[in-house]
VOZA-977808 format. One line per 4 residues: number of its first residue (from 0); their letters; for each residue x, y, z of N, C-alpha, C, O, CB. Coordinates in steps of 0.1 Angstrom, whole numbers, plus 5000, padded with zeros to 4 digits. Glycine has a CB too. Layout:
N
NUM) a) X Y Z X Y Z X Y Z X Y Z X Y Z; ...
//
This chain:
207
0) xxxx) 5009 4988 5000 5000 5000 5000 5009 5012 5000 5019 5013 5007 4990 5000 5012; 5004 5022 4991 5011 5032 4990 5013 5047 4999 5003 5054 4998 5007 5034 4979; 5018 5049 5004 5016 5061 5017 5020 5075 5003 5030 5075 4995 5032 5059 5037; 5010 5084 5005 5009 5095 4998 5013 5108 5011 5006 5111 5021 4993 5096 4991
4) xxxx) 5021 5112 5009 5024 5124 5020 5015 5138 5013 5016 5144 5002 5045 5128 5019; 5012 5138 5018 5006 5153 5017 5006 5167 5022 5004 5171 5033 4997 5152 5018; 5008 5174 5011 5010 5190 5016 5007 5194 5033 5002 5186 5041 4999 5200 5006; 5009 5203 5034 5008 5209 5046 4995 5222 5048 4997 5233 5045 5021 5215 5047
8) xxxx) 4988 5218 5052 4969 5230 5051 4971 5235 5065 4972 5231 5076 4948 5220 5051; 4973 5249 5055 4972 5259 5066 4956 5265 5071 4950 5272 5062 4981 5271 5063; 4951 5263 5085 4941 5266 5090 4932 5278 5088 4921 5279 5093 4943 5264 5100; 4940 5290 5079 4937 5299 5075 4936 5308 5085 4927 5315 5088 4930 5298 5068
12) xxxx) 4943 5307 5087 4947 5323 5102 4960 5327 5103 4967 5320 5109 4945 5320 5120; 4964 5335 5100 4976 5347 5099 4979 5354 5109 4970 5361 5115 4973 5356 5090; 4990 5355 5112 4992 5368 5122 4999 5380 5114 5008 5381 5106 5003 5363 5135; 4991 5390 5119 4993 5401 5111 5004 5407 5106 5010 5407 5117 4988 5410 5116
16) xxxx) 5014 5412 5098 5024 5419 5101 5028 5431 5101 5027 5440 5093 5031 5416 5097; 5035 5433 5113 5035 5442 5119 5044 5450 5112 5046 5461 5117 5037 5439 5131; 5051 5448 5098 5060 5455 5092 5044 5467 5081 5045 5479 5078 5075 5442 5083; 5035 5459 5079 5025 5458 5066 5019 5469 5074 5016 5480 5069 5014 5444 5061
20) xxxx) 5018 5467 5090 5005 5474 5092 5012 5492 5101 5008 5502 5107 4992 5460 5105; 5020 5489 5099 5029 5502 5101 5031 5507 5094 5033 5519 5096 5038 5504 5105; 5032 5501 5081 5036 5510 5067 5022 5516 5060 5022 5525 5052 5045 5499 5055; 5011 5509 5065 4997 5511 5058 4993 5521 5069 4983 5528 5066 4986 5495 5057
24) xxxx) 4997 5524 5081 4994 5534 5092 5004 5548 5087 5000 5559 5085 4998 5527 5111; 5011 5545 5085 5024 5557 5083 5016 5563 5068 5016 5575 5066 5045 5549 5081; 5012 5555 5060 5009 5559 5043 4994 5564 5047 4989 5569 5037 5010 5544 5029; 4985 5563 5057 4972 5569 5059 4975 5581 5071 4966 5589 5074 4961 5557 5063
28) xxxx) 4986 5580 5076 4988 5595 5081 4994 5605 5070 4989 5616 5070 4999 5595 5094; 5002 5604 5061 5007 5605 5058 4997 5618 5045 4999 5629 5040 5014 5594 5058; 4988 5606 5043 4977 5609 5034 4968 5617 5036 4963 5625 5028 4971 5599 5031; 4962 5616 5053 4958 5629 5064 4964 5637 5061 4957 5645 5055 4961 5628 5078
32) xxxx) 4974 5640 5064 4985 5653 5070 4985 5661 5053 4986 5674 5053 5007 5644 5077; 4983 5656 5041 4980 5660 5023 4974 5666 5028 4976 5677 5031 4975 5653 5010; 4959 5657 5031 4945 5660 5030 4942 5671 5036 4932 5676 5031 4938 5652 5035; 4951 5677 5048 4947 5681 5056 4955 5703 5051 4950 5714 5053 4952 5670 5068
36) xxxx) 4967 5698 5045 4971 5704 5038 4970 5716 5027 4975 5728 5026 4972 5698 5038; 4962 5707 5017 4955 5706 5009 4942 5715 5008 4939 5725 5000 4953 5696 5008; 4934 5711 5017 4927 5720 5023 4924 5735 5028 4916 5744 5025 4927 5716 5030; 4939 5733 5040 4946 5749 5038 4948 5758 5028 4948 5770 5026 4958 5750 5042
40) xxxx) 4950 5749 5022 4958 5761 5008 4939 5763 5002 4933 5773 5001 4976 5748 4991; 4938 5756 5000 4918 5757 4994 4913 5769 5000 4913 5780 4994 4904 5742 5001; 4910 5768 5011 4905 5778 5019 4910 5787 5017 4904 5796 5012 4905 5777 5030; 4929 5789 5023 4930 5801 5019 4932 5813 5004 4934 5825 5002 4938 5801 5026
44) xxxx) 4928 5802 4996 4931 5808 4982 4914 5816 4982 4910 5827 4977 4936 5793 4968; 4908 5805 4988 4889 5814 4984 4890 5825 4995 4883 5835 4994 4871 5801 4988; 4896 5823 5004 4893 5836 5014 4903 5847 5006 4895 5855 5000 4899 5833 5033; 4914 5849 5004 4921 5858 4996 4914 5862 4985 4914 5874 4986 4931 5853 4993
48) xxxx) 4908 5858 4976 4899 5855 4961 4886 5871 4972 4886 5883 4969 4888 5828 4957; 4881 5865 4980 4864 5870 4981 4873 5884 4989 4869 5896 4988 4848 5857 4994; 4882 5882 4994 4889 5893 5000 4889 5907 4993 4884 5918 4995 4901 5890 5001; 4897 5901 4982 4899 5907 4972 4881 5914 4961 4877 5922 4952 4910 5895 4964
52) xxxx) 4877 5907 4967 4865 5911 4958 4858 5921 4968 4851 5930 4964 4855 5897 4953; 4861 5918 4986 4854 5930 4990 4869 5946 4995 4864 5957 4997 4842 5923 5008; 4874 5945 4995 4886 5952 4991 4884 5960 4981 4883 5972 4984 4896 5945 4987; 4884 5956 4963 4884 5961 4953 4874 5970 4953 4877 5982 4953 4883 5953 4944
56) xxxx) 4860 5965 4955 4848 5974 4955 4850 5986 4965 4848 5997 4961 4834 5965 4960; 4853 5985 4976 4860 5994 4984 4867 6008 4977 4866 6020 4978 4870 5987 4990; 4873 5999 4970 4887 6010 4962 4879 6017 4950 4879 6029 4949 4902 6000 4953; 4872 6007 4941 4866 6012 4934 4854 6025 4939 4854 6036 4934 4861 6002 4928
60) xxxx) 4847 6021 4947 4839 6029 4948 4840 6045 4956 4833 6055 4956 4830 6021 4951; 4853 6042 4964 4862 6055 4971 4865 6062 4958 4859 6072 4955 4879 6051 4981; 4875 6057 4950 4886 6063 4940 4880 6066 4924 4883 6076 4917 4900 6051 4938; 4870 6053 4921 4864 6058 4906 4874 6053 4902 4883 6061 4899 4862 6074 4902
64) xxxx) 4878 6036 4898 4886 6038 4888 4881 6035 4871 4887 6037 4861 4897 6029 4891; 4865 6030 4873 4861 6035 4858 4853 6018 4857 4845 6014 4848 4878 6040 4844; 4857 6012 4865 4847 5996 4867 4832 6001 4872 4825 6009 4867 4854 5982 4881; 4832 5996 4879 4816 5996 4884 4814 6015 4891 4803 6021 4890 4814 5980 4901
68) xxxx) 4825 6020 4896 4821 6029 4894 4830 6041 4881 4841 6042 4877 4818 6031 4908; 4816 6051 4876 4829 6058 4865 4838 6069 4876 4837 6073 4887 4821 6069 4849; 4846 6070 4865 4861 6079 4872 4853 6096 4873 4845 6101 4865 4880 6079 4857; 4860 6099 4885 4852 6112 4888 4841 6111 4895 4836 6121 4898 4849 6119 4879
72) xxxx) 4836 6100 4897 4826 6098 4906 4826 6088 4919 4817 6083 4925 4817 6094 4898; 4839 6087 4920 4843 6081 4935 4840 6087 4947 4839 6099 4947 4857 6080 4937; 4837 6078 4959 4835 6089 4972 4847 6097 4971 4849 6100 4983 4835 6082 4987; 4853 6101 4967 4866 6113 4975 4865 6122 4963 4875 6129 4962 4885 6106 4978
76) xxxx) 4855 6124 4954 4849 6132 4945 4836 6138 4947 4831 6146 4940 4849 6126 4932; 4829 6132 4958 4817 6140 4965 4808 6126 4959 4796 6127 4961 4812 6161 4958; 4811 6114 4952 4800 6106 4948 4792 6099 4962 4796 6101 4974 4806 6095 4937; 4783 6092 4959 4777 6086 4972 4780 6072 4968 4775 6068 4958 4761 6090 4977
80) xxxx) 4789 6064 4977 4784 6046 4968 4773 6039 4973 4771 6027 4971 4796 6032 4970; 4760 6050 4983 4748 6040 4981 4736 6046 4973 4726 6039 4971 4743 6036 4995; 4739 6060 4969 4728 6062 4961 4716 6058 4954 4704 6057 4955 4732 6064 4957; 4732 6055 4941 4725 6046 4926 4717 6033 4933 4705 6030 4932 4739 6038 4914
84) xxxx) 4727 6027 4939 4721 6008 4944 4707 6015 4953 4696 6013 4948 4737 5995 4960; 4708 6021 4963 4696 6021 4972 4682 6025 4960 4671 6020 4958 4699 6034 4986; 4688 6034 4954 4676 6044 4950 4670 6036 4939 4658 6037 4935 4681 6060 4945; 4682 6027 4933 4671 6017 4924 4667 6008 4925 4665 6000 4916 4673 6013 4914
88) xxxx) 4663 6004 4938 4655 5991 4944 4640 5997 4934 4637 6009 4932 4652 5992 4967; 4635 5983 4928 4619 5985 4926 4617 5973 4931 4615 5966 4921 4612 5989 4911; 4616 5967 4943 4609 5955 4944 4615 5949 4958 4626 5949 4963 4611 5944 4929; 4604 5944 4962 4608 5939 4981 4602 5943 4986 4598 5955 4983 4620 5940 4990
92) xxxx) 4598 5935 5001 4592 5947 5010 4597 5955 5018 4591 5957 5028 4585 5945 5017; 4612 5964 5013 4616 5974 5017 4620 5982 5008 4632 5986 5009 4623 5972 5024; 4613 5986 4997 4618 5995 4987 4613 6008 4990 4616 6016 4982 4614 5992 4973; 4607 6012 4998 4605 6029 5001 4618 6030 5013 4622 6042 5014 4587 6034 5009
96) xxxx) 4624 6018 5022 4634 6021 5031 4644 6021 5024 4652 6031 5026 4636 6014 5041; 4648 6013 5016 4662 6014 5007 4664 6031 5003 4673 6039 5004 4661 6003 4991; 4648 6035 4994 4651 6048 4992 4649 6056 4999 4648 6068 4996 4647 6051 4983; 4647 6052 5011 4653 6069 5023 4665 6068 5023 4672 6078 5022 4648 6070 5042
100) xxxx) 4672 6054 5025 4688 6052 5034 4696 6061 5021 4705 6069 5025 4696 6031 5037; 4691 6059 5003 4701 6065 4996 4705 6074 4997 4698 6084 4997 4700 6065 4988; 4719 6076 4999 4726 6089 5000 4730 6091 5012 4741 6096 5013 4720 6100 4995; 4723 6089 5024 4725 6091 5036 4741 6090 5040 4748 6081 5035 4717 6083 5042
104) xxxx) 4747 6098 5050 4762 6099 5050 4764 6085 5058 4772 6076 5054 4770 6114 5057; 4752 6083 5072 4755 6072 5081 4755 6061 5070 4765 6053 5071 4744 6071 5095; 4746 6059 5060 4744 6046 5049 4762 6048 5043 4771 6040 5045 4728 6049 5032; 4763 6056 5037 4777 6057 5030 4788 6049 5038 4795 6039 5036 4782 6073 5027
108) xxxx) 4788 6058 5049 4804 6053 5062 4798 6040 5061 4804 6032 5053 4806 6061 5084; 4789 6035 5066 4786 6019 5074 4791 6011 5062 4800 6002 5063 4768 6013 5079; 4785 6013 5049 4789 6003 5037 4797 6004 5033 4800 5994 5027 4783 6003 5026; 4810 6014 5033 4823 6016 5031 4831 6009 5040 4838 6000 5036 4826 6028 5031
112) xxxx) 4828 6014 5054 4834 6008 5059 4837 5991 5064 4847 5985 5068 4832 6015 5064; 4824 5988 5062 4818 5976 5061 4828 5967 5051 4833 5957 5056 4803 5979 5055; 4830 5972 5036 4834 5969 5027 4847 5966 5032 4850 5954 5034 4832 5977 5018; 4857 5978 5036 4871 5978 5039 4873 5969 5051 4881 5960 5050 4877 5993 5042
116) xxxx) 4868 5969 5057 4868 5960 5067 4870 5948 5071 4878 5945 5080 4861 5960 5070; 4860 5939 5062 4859 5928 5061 4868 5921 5047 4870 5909 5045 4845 5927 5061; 4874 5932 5037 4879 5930 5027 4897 5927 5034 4905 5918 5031 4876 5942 5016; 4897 5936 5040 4909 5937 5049 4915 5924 5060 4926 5919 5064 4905 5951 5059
120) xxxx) 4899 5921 5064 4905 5908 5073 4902 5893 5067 4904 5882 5073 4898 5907 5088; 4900 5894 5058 4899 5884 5049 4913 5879 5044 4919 5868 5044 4891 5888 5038; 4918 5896 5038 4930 5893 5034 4944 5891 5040 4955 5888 5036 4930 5900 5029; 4938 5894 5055 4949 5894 5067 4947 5878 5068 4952 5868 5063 4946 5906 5084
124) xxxx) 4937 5881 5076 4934 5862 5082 4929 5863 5094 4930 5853 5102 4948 5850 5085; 4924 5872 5097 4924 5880 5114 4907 5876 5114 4900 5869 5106 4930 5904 5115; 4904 5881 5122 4891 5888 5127 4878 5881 5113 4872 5887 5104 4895 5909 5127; 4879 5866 5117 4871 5861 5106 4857 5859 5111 4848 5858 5102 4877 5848 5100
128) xxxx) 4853 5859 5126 4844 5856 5129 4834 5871 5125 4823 5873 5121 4845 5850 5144; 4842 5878 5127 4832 5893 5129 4829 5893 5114 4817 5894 5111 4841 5910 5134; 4841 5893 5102 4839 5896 5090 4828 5886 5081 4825 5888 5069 4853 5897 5086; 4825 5876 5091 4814 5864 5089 4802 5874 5091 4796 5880 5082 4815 5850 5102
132) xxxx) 4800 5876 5105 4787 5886 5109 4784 5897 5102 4772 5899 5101 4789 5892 5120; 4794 5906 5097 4793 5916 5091 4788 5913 5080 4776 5916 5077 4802 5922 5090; 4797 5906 5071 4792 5908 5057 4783 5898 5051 4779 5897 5040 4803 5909 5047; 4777 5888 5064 4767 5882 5057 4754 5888 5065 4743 5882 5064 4768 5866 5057
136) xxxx) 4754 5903 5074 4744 5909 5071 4743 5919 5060 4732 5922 5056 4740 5914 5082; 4753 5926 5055 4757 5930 5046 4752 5925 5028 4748 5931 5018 4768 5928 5050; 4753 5912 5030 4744 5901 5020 4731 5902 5022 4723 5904 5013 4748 5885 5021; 4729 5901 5029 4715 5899 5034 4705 5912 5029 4695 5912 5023 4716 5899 5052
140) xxxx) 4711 5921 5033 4705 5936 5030 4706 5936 5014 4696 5936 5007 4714 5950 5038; 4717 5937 5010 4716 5936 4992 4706 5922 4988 4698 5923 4979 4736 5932 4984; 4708 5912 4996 4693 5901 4987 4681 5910 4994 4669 5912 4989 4691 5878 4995; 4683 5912 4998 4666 5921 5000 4661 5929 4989 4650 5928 4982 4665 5933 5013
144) xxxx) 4676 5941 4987 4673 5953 4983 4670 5945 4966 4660 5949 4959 4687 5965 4987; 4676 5939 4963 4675 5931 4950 4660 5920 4949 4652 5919 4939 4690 5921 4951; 4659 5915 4960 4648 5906 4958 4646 5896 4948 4639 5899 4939 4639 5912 4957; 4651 5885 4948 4651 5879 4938 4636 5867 4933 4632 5863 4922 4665 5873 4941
148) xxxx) 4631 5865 4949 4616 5862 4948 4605 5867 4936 4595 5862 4931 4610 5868 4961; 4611 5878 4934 4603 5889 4927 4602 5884 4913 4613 5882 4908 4611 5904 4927; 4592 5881 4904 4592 5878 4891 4588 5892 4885 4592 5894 4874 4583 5866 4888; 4580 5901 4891 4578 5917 4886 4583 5927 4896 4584 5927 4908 4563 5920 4884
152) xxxx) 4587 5938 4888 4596 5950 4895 4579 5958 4901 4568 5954 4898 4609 5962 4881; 4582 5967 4909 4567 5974 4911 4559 5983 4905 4549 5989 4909 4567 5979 4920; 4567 5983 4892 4560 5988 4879 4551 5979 4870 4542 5980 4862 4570 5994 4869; 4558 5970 4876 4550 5957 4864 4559 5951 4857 4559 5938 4856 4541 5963 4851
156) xxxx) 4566 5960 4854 4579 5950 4842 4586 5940 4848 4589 5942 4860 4594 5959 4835; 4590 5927 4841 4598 5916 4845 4611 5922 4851 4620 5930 4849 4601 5908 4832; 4605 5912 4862 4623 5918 4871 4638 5910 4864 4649 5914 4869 4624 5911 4894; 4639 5902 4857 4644 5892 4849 4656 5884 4860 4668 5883 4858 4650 5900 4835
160) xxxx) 4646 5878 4871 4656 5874 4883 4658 5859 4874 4654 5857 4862 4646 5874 4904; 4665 5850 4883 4667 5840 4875 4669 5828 4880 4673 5817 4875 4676 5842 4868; 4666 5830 4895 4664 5825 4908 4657 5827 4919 4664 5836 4924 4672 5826 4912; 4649 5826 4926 4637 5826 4935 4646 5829 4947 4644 5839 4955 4626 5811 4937
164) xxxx) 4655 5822 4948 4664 5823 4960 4681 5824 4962 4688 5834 4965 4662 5811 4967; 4683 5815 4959 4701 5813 4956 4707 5824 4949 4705 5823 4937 4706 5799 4946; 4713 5835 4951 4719 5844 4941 4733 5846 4947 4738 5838 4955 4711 5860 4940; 4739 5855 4943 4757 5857 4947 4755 5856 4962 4759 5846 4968 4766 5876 4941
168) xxxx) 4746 5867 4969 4747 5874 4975 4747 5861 4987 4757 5860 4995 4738 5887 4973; 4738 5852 4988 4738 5843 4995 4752 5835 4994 4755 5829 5004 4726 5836 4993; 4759 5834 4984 4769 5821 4980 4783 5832 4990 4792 5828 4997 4772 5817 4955; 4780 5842 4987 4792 5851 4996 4790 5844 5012 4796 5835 5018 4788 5873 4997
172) xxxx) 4779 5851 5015 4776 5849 5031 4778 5836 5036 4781 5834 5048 4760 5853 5035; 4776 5822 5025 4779 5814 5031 4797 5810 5029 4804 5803 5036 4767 5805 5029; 4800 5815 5018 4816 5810 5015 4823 5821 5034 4829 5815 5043 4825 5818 4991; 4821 5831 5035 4820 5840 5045 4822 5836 5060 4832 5838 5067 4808 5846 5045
176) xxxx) 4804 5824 5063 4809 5816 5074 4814 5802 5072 4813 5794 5081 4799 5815 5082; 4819 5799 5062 4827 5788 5057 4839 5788 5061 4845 5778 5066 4827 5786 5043; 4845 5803 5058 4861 5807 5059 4861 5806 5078 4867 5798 5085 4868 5827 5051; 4852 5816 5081 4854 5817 5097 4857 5801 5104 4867 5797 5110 4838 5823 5104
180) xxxx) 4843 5795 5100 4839 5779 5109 4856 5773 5104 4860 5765 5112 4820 5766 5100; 4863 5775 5093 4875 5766 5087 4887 5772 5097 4895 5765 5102 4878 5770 5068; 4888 5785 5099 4901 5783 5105 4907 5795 5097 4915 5803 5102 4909 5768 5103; 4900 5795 5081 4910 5800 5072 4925 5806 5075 4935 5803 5069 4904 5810 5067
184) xxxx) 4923 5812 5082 4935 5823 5087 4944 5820 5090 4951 5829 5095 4934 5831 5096; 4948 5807 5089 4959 5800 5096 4973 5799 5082 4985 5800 5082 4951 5784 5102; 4964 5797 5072 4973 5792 5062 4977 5807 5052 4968 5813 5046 4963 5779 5052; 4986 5812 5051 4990 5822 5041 4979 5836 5048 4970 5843 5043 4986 5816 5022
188) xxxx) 4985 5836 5064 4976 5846 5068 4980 5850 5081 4987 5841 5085 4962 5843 5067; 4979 5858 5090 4982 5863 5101 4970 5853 5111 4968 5857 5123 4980 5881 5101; 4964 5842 5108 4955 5837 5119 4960 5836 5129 4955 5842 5138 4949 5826 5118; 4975 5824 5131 4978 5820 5143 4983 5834 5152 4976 5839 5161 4989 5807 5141
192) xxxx) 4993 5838 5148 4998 5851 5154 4987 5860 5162 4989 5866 5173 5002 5860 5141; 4974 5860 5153 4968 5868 5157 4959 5861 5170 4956 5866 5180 4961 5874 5145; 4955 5848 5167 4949 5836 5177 4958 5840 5191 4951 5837 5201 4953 5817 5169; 4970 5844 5195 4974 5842 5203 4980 5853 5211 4987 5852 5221 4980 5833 5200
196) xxxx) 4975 5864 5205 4973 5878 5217 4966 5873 5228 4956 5865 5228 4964 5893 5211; 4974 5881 5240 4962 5874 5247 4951 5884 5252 4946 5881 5263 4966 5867 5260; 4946 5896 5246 4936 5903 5243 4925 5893 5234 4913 5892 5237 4943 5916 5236; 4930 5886 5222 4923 5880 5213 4921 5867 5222 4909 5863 5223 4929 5879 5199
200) xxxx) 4928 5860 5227 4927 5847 5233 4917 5847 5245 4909 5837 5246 4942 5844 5239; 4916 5858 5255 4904 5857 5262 4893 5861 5256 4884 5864 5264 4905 5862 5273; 4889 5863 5242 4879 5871 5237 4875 5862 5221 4876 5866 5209 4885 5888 5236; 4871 5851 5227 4874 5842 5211 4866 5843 5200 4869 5837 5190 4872 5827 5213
204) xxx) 4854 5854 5202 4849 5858 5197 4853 5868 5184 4844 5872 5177 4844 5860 5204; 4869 5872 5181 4876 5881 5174 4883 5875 5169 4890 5881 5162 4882 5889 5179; 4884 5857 5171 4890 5852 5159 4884 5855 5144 4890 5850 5134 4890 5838 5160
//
C-alpha cells in the first residue's frame, strides 16, 4: 500500500504583520497630513479670492477707477456709493426704506466701511468671525434690496431674476461663514499670530 504524503493546510489564520500594518498606518497619516494640507491652501486661496473682491469694491467705489464705478465719481469726488444701488430698488418689501437710506452719509460710512473692513480681514486672516457677521448681514440687506423672489419689479415690468432664492449674495455669506467655521487664517495669513494675543485669546469671539 502506497503512503501519499501530503502537503501541509494551513488553517487559515495569519498573524498580522507588523512590518504591513505600520507601513499602511504611516501611508494613511501621511495621506491625512496632504488632506489636511490641501485643504489649507483651498481655503486660503477662496478667502484671499472673496477678499479681494470686498477690498476692490472698496477701492473702486472711494477712487472711481472706471469699473463699476465711473472715474470722477468716487467717494473722494463728493459721489455717494449708496445712492444709485439704494435708489434703484423697485421690488421687496423694503423699497421705500432702501430709498430713504440712499445717499445718507451714516448709509455711505457703514457700507464703506463695512466693505474695507471685512475685505481687509479676509485678506489678513484676522478677525474672521466678525467679517462672517458683518458681511453676511451685509448680503443679506443687498438680497433684499434686490429681491430675487420677485418675478415683477413694482411697475410691472419683468424683474428678469433667474432665481427665487440662491443668488451671489447668499453664495458670499455662506463661503464668509465657511472661511470663519474653517480656520482660514491660519494658512497664508496672520490667523495663528493673531489667535494668540492674549487680548484676542480671552475674547474668542475676534478670531
Amino acid at each position: 500500500m502506497a503512503v501519499h504524503d501530503h502537503p501541509h493546510r494551513h488553517l487559515g489564520f495569519r498573524f498580522p504583520s507588523l512590518r504591513r500594518a505600520g507601513t499602511a498606518t504611516a501611508s494613511a497619516t501621511e495621506t491625512t497630513a496632504a488632506a489636511t494640507a490641501t485643504r489649507g491652501y483651498v481655503f486660503a486661496g477662496l478667502r484671499l479670492l472673496t477678499g479681494f473682491v470686498f477690498l476692490w469694491a472698496f477701492l473702486d467705489k472711494t477712487f472711481g477707477f472706471g469699473y463699476a464705478t465711473p472715474s470722477g465719481k468716487g467717494w473722494i469726488d463728493g459721489g455717494s456709493p449708496t445712492k444709485g444701488f439704494l435708489s434703484g430698488v423697485t421690488a421687496g418689501p423694503m423699497e421705500s426704506t432702501f430709498h430713504d437710506w440712499a445717499g445718507a452719509a451714516w448709509a455711505n460710512w457703514l457700507f464703506m466701511l463695512g466693505l474695507l473692513g471685512i475685505g481687509l480681514a479676509l485678506i489678513a486672516g484676522i478677525g474672521l468671525r466678525l467679517a462672517a457677521v458683518a458681511g453676511t448681514a451685509m448680503m443679506a440687506l443687498m438680497w433684499i434690496a434686490e429681491w430675487p423672489p420677485a418675478k415683477h419689479l413694482s411697475d410691472g415690468s419683468p424683474s428678469m431674476s433667474t432665481n427665487p432664492f440662491a443668488d451671489y449674495h447668499l453664495i458670499y455669506a455662506v463661503v464668509l461663514i465657511a472661511l470663519a467655521a474653517a480656520g482660514a487664517g491660519a494658512t497664508w495669513g496672520l490667523g495663528r499670530a493673531w489667535a494668540r494675543l492674549p487680548f484676542v485669546s480671552r475674547n474668542r469671539w475676534l478670531l
